[in-house]
Jmol script that loads the backbone (N, CA, C; Angstrom):
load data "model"
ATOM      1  N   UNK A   1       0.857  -1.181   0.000  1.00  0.00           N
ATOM      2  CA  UNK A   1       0.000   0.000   0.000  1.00  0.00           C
ATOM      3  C   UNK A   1       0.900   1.239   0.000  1.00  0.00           C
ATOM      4  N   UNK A   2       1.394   1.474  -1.336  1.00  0.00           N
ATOM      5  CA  UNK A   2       1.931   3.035  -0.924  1.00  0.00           C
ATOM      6  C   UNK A   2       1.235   4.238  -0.835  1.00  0.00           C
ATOM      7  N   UNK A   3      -0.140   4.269  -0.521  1.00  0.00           N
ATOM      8  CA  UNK A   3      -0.921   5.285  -0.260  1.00  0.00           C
ATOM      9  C   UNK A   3      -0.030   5.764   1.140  1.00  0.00           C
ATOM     10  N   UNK A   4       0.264   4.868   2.275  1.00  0.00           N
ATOM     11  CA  UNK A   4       0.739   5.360   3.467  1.00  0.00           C
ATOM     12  C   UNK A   4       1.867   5.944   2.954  1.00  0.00           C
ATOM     13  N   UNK A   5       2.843   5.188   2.607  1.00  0.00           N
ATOM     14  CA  UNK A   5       4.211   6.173   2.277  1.00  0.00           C
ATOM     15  C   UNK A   5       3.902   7.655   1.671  1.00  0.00           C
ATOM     16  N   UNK A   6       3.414   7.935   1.260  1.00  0.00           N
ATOM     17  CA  UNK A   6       2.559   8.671   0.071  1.00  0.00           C
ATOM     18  C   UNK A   6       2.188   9.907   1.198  1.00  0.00           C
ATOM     19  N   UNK A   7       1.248   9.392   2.238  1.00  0.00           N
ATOM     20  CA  UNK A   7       0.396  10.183   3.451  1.00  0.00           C
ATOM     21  C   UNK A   7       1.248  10.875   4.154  1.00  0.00           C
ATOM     22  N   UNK A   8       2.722  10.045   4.403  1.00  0.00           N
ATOM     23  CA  UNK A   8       3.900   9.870   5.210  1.00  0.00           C
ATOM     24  C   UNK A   8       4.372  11.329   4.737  1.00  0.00           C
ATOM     25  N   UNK A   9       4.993  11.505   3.799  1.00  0.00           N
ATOM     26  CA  UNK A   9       5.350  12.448   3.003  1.00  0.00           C
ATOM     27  C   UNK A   9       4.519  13.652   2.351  1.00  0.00           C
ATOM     28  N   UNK A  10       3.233  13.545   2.577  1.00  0.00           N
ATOM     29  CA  UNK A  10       1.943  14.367   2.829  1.00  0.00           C
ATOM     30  C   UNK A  10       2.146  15.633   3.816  1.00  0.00           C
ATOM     31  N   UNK A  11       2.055  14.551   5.509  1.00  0.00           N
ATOM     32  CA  UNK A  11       2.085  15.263   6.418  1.00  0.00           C
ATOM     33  C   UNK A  11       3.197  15.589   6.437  1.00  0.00           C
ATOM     34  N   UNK A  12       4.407  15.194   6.189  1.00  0.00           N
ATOM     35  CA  UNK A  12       5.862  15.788   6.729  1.00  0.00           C
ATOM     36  C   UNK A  12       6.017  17.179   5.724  1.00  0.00           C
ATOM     37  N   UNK A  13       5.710  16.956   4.980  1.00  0.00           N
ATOM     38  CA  UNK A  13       5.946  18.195   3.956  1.00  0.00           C
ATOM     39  C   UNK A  13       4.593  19.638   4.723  1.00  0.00           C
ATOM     40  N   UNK A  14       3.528  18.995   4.792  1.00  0.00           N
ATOM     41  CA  UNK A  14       2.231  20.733   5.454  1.00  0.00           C
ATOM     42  C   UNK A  14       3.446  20.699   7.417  1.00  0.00           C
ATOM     43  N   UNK A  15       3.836  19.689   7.573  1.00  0.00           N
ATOM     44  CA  UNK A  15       4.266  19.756   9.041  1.00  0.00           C
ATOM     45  C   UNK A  15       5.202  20.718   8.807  1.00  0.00           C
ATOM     46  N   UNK A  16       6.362  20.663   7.937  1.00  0.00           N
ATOM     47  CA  UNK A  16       7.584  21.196   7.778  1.00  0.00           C
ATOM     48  C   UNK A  16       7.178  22.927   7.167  1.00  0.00           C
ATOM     49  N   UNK A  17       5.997  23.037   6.477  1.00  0.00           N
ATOM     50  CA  UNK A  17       5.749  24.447   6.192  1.00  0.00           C
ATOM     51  C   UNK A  17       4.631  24.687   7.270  1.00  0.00           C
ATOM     52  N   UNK A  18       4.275  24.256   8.253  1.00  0.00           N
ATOM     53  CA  UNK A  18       3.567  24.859   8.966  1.00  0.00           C
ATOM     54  C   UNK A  18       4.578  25.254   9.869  1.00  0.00           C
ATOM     55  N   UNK A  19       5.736  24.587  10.102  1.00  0.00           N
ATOM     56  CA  UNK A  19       6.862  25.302  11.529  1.00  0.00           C
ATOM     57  C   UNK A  19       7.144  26.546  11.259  1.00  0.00           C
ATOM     58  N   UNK A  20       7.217  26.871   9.691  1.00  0.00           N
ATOM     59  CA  UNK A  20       7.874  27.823   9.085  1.00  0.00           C
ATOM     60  C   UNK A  20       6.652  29.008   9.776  1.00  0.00           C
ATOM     61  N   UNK A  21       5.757  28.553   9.250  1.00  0.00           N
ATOM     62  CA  UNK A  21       4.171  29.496   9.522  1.00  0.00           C
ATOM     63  C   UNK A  21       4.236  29.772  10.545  1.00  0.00           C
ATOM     64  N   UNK A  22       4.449  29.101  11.424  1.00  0.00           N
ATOM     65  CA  UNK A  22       3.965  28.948  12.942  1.00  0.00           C
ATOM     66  C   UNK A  22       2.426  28.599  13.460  1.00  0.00           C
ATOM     67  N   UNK A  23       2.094  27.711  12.536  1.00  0.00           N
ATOM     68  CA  UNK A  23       1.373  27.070  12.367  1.00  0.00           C
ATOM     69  C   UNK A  23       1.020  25.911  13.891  1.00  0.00           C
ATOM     70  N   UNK A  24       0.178  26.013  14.409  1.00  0.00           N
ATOM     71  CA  UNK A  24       0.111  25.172  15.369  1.00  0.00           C
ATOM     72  C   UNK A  24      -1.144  23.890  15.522  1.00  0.00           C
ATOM     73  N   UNK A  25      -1.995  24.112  14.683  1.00  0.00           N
ATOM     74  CA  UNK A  25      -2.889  23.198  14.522  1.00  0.00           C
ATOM     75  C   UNK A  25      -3.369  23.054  13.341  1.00  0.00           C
ATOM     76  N   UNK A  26      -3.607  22.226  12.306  1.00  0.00           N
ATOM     77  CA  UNK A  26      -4.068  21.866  10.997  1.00  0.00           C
ATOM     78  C   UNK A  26      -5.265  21.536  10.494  1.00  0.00           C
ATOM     79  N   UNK A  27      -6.374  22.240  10.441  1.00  0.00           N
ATOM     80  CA  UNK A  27      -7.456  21.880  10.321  1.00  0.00           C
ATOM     81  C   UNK A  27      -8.147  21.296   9.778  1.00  0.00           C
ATOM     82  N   UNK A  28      -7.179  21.267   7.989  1.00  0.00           N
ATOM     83  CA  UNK A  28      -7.779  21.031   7.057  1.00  0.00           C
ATOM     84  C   UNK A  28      -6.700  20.597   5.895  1.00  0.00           C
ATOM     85  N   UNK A  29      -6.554  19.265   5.251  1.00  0.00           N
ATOM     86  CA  UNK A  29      -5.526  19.600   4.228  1.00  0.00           C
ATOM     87  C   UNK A  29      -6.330  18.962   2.980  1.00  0.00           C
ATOM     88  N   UNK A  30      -6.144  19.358   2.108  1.00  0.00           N
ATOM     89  CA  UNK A  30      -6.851  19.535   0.571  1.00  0.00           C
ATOM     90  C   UNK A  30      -5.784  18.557  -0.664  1.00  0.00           C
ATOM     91  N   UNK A  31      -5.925  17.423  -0.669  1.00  0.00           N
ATOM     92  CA  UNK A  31      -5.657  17.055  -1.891  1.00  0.00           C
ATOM     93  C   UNK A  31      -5.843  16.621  -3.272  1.00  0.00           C
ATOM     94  N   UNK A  32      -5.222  16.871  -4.148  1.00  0.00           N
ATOM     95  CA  UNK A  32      -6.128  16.489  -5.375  1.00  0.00           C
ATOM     96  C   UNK A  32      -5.028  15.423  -5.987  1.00  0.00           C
ATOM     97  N   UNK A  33      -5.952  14.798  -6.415  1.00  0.00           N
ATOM     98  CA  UNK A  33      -5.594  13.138  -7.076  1.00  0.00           C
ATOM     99  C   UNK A  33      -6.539  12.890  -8.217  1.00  0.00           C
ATOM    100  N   UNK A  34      -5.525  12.426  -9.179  1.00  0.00           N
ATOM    101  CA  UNK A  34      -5.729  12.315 -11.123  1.00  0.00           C
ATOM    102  C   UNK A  34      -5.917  10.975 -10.916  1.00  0.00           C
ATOM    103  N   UNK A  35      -6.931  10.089 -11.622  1.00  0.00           N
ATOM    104  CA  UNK A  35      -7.495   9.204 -11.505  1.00  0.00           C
ATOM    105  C   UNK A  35      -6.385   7.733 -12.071  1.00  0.00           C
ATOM    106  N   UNK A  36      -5.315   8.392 -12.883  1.00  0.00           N
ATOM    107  CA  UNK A  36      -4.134   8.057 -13.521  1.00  0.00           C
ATOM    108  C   UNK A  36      -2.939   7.857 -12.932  1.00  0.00           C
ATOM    109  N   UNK A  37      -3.368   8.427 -11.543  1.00  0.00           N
ATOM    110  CA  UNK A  37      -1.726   8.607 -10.448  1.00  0.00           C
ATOM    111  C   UNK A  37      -1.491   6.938  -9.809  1.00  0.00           C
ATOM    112  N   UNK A  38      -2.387   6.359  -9.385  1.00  0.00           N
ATOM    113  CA  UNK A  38      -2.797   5.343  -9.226  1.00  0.00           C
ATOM    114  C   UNK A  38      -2.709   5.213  -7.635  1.00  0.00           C
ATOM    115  N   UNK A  39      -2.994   6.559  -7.030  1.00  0.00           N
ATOM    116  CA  UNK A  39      -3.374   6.464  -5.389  1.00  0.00           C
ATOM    117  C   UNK A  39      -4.690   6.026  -5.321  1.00  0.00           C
ATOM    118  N   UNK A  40      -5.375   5.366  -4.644  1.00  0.00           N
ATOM    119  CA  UNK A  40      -6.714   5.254  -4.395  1.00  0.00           C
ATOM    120  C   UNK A  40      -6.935   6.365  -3.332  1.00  0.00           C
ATOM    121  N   UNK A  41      -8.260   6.589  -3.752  1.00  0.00           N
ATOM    122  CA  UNK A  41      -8.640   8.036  -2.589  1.00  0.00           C
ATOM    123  C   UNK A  41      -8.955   7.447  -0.935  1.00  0.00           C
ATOM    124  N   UNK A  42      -9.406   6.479  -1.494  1.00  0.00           N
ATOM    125  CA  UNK A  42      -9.985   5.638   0.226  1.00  0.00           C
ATOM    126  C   UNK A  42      -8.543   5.339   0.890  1.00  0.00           C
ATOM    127  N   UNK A  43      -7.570   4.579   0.350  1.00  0.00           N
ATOM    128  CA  UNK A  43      -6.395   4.148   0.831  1.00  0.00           C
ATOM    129  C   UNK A  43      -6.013   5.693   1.716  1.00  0.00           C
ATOM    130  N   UNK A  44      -5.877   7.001   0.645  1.00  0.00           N
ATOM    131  CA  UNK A  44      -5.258   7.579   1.544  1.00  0.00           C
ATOM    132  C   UNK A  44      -5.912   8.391   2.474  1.00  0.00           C
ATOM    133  N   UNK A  45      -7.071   8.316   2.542  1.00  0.00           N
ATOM    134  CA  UNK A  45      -7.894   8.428   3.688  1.00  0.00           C
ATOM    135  C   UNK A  45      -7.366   7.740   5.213  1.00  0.00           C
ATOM    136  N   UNK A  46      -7.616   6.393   4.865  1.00  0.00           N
ATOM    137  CA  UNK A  46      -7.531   5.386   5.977  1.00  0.00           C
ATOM    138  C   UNK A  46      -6.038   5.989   6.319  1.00  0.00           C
ATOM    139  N   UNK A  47      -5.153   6.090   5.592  1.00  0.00           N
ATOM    140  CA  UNK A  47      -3.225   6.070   5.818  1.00  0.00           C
ATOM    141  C   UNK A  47      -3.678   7.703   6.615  1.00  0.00           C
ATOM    142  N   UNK A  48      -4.710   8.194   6.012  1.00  0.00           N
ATOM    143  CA  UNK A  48      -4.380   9.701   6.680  1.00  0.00           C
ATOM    144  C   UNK A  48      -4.836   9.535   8.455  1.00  0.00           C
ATOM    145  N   UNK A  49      -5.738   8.739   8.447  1.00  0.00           N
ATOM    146  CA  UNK A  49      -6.527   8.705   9.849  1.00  0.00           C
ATOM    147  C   UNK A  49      -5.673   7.569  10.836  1.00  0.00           C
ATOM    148  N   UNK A  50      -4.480   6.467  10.393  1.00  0.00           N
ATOM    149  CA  UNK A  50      -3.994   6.140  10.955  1.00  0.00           C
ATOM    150  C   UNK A  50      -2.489   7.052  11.273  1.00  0.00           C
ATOM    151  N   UNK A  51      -1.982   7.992  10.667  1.00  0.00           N
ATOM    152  CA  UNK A  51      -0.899   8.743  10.563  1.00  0.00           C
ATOM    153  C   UNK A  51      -1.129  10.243  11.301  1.00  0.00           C
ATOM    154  N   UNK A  52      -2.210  10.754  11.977  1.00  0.00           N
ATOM    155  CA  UNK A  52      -2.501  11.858  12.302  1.00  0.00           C
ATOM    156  C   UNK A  52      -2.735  11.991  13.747  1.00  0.00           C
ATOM    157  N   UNK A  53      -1.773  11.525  14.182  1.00  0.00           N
ATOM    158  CA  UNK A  53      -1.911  11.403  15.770  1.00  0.00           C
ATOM    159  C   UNK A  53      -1.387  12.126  16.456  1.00  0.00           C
ATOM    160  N   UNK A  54      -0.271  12.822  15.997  1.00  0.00           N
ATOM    161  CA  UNK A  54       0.368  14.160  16.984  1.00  0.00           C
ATOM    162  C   UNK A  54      -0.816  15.397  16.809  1.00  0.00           C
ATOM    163  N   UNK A  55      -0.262  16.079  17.610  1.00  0.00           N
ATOM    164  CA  UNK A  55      -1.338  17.574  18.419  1.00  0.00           C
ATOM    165  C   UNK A  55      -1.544  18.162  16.938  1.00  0.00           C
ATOM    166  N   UNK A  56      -0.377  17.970  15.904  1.00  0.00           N
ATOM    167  CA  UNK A  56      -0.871  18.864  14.978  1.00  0.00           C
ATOM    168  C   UNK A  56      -1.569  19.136  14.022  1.00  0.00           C
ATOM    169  N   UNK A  57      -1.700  17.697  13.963  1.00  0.00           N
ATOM    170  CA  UNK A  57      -2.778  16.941  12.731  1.00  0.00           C
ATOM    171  C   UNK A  57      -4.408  16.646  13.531  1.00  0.00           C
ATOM    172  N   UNK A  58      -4.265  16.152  15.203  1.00  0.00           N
ATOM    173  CA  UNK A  58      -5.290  15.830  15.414  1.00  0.00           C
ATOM    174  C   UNK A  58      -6.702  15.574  15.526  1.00  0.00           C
ATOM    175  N   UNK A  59      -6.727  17.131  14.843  1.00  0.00           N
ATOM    176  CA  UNK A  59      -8.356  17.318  14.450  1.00  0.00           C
ATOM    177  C   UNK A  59      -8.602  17.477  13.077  1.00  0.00           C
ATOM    178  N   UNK A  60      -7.311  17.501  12.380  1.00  0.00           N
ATOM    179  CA  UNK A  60      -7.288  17.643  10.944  1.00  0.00           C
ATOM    180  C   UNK A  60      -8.175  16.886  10.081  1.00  0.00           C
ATOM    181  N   UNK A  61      -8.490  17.099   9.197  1.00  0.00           N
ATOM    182  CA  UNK A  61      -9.742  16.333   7.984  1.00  0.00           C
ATOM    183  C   UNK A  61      -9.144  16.462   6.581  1.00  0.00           C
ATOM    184  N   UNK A  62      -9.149  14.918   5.942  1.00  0.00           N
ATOM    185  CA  UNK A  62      -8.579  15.159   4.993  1.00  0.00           C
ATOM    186  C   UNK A  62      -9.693  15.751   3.840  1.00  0.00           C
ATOM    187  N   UNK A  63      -9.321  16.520   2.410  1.00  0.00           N
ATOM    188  CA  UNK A  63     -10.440  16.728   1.692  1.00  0.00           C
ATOM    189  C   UNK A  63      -9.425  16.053   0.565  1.00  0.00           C
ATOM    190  N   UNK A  64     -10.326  15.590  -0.200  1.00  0.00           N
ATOM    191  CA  UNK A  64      -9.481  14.982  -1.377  1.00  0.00           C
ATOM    192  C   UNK A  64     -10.536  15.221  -2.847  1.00  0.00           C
ATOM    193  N   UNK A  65      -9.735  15.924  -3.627  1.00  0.00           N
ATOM    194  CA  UNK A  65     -10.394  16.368  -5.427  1.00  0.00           C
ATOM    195  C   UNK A  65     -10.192  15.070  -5.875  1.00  0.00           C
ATOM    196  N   UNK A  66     -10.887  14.394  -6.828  1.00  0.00           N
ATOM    197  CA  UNK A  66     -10.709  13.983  -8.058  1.00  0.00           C
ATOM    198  C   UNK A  66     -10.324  13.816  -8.787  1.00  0.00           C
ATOM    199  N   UNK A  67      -9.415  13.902  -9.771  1.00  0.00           N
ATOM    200  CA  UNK A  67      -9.708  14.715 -11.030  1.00  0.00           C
ATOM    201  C   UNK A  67      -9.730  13.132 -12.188  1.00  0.00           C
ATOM    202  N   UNK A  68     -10.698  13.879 -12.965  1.00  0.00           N
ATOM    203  CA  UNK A  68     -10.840  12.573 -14.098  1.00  0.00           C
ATOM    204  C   UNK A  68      -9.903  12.630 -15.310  1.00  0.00           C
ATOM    205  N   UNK A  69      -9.734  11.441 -16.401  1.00  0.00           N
ATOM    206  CA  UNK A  69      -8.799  11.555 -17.137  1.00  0.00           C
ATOM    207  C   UNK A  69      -8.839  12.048 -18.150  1.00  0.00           C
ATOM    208  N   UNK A  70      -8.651  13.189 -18.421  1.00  0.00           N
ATOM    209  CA  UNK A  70      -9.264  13.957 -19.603  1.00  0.00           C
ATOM    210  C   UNK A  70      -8.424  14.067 -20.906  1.00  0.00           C
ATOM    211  N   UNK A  71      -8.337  13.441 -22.239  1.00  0.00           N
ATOM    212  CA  UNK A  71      -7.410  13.437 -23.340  1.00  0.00           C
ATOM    213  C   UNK A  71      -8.219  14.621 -24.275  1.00  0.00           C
ATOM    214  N   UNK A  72      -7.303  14.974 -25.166  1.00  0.00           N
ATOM    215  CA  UNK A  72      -6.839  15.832 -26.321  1.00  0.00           C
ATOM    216  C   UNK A  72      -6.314  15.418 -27.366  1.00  0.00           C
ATOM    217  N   UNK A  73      -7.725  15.207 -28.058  1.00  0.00           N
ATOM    218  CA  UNK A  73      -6.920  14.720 -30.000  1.00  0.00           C
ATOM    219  C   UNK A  73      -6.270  15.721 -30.577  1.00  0.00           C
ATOM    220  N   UNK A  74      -4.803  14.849 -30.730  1.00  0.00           N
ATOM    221  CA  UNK A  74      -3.985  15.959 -31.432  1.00  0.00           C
ATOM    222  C   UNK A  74      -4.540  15.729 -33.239  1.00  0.00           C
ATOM    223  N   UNK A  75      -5.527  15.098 -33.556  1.00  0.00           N
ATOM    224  CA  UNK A  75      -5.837  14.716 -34.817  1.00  0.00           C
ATOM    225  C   UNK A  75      -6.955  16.426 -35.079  1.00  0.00           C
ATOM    226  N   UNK A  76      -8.117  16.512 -34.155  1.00  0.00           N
ATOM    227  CA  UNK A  76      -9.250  16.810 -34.164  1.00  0.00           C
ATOM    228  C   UNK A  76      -9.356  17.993 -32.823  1.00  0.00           C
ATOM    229  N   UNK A  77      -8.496  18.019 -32.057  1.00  0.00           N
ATOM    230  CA  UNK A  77      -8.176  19.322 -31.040  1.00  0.00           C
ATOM    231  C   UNK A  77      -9.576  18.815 -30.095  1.00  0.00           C
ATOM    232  N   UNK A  78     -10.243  17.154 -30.144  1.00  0.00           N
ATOM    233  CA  UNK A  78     -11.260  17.356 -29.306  1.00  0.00           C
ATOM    234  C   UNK A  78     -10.946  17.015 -28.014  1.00  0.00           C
ATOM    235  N   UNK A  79     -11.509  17.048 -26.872  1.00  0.00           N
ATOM    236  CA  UNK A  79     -11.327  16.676 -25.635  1.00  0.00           C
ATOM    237  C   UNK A  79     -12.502  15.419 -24.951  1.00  0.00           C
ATOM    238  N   UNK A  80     -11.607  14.706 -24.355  1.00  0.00           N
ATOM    239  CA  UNK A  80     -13.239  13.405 -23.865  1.00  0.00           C
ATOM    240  C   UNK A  80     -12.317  12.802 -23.130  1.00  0.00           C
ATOM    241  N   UNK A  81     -13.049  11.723 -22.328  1.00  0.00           N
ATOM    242  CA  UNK A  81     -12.297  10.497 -21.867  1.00  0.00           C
ATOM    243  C   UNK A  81     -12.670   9.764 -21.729  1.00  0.00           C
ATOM    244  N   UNK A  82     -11.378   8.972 -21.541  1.00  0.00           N
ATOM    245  CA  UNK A  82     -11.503   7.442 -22.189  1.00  0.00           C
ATOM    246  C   UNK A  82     -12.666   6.370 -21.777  1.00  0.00           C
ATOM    247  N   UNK A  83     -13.200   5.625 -21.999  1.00  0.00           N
ATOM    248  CA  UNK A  83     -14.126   4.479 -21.580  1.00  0.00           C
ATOM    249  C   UNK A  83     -13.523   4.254 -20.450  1.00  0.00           C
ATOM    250  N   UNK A  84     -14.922   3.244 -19.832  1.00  0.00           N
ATOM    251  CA  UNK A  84     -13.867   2.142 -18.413  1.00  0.00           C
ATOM    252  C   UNK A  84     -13.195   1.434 -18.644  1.00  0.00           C
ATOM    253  N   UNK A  85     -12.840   0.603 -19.794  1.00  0.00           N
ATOM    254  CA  UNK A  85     -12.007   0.289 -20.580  1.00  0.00           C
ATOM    255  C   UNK A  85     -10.363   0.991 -20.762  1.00  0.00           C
ATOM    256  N   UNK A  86     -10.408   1.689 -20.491  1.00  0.00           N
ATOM    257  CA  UNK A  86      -9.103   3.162 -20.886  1.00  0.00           C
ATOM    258  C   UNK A  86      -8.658   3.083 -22.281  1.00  0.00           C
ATOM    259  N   UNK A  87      -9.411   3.007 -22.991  1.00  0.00           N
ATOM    260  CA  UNK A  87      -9.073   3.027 -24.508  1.00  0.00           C
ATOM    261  C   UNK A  87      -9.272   4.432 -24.888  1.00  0.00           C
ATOM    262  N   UNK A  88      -7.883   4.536 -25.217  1.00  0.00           N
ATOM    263  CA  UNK A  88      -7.276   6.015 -25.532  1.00  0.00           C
ATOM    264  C   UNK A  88      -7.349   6.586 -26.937  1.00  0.00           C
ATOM    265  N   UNK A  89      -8.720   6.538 -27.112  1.00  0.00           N
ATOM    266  CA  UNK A  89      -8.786   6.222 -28.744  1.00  0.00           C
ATOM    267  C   UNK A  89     -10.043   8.078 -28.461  1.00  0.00           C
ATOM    268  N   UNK A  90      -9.628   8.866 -29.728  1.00  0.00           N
ATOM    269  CA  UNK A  90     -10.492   9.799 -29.602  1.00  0.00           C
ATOM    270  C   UNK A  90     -12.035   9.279 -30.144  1.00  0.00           C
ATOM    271  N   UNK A  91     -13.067   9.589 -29.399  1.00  0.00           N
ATOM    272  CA  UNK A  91     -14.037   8.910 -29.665  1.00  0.00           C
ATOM    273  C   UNK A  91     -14.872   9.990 -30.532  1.00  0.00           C
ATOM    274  N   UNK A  92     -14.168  10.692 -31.103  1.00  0.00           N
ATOM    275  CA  UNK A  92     -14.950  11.616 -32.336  1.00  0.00           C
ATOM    276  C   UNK A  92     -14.617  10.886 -34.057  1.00  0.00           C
ATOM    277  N   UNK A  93     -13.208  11.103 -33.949  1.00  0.00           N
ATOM    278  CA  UNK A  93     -12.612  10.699 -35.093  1.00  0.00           C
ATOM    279  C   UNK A  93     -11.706   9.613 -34.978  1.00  0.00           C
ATOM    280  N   UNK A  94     -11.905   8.732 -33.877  1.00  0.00           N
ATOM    281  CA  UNK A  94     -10.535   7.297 -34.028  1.00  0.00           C
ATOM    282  C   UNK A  94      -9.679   7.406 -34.050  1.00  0.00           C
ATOM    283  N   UNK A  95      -8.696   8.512 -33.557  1.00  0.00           N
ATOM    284  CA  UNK A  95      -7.544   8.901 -33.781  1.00  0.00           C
ATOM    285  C   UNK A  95      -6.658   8.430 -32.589  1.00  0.00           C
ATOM    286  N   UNK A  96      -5.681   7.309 -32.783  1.00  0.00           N
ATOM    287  CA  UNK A  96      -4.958   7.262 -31.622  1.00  0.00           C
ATOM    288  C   UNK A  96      -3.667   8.164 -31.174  1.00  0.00           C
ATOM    289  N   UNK A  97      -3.844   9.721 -32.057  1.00  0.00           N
ATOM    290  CA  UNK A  97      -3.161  10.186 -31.495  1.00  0.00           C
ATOM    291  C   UNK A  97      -3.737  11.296 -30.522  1.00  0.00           C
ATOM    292  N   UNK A  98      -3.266  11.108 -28.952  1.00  0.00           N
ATOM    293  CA  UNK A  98      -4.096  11.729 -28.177  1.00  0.00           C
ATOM    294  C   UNK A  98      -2.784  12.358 -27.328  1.00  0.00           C
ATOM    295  N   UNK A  99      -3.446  13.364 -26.577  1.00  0.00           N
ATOM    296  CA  UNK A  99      -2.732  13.535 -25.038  1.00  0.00           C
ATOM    297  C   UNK A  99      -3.282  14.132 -23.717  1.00  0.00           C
ATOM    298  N   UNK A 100      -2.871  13.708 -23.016  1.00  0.00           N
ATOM    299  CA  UNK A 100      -3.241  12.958 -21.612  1.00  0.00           C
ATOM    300  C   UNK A 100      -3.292  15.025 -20.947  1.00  0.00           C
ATOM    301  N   UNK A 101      -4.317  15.522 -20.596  1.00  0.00           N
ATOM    302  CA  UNK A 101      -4.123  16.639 -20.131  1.00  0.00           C
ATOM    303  C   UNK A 101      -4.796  17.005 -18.840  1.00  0.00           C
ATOM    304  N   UNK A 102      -5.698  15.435 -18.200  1.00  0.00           N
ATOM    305  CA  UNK A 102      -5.585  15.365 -16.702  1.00  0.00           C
ATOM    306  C   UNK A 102      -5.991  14.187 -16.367  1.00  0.00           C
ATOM    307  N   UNK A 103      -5.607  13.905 -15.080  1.00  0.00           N
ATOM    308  CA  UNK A 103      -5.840  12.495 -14.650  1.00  0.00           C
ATOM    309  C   UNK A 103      -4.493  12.400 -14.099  1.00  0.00           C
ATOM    310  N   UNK A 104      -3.309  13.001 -14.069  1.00  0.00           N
ATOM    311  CA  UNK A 104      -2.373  12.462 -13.870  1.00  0.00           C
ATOM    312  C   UNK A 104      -1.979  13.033 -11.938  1.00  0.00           C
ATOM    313  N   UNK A 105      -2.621  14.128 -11.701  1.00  0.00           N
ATOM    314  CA  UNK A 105      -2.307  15.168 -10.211  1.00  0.00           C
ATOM    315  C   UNK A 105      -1.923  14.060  -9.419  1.00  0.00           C
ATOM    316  N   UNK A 106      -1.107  14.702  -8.353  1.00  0.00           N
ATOM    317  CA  UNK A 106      -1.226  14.108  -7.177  1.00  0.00           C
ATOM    318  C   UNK A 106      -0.275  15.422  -6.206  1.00  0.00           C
ATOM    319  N   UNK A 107      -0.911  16.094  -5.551  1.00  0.00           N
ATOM    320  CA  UNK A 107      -0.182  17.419  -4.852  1.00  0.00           C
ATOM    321  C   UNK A 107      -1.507  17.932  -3.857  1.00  0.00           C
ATOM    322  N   UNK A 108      -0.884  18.418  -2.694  1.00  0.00           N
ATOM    323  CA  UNK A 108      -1.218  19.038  -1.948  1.00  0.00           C
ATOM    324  C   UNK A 108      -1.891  20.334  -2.312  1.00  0.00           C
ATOM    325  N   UNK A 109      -3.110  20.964  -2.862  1.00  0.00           N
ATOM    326  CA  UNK A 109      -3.424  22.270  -3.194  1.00  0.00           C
ATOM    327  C   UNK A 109      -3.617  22.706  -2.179  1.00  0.00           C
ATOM    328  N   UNK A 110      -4.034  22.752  -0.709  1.00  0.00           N
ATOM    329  CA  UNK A 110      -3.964  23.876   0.121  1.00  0.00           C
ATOM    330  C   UNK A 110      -4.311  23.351   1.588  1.00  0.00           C
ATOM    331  N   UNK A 111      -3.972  23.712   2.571  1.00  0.00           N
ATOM    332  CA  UNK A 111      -3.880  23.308   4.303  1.00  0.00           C
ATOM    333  C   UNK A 111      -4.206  24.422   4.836  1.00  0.00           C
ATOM    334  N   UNK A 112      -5.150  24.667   5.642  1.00  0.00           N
ATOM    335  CA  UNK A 112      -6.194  25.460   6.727  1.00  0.00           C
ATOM    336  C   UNK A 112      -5.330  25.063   8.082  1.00  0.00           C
ATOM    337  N   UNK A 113      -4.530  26.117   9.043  1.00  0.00           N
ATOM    338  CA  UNK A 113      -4.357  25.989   9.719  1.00  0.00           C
ATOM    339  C   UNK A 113      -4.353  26.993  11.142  1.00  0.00           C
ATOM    340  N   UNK A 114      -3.831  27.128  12.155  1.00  0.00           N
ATOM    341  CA  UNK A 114      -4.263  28.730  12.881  1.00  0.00           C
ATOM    342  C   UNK A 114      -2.579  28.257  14.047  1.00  0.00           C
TER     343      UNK A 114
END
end "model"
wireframe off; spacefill off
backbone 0.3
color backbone group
């Protein structure tokens, strides 16, 4: 499960800019995850609620974005995505030439703290 390693390096990174802040309690940390990164959102839930045990995280809540996998025919300039299948095929004009312009995130966008 590298969602934990993943969580591990989550909190150490808002911990290490909250010292800077002077940051003393964390209320809230915000992540967004591309459906392509291949974190599961639940995994890092659970890794977040077993990893949040010092004073600074303690009441903290994780929020976690989405984001779906969104391609770009470089044939046809259209945008869609792929089946459940992941067939990377533009579904306007059949064009397997595509590119990948989300689905891929995985970053911290923002931490609520006082």
């Amino acid at each position: 499960m590298h969602e934990m390693s993943l969580m591990e390096n989550v909190l150490g990174a808002v911990r290490k800019n909250a010292a800077q802040m002077n940051i003393n309690k964390v209320q809230r940390i915000k992540l967004v995850v591309g459906k392509l990164s291949m974190a599961m959102p639940d995994s890092l839930r659970f890794a977040f609620e077993a990893l949040k045990q010092d004073a600074l995280f303690k009441e903290a809540v994780l929020d976690i974005e989405e984001k779906p996998i969104i391609c770009r025919c470089s044939s046809c300039e259209y945008d869609f995505q792929p089946d459940e299948e992941y067939n990377f095929i533009c579904s306007r004009c059949d064009s397997g030439l595509i590119e990948i312009v989300s689905g891929r995130e995985l970053y911290i966008d923002c931490y609520e703290g006082e």
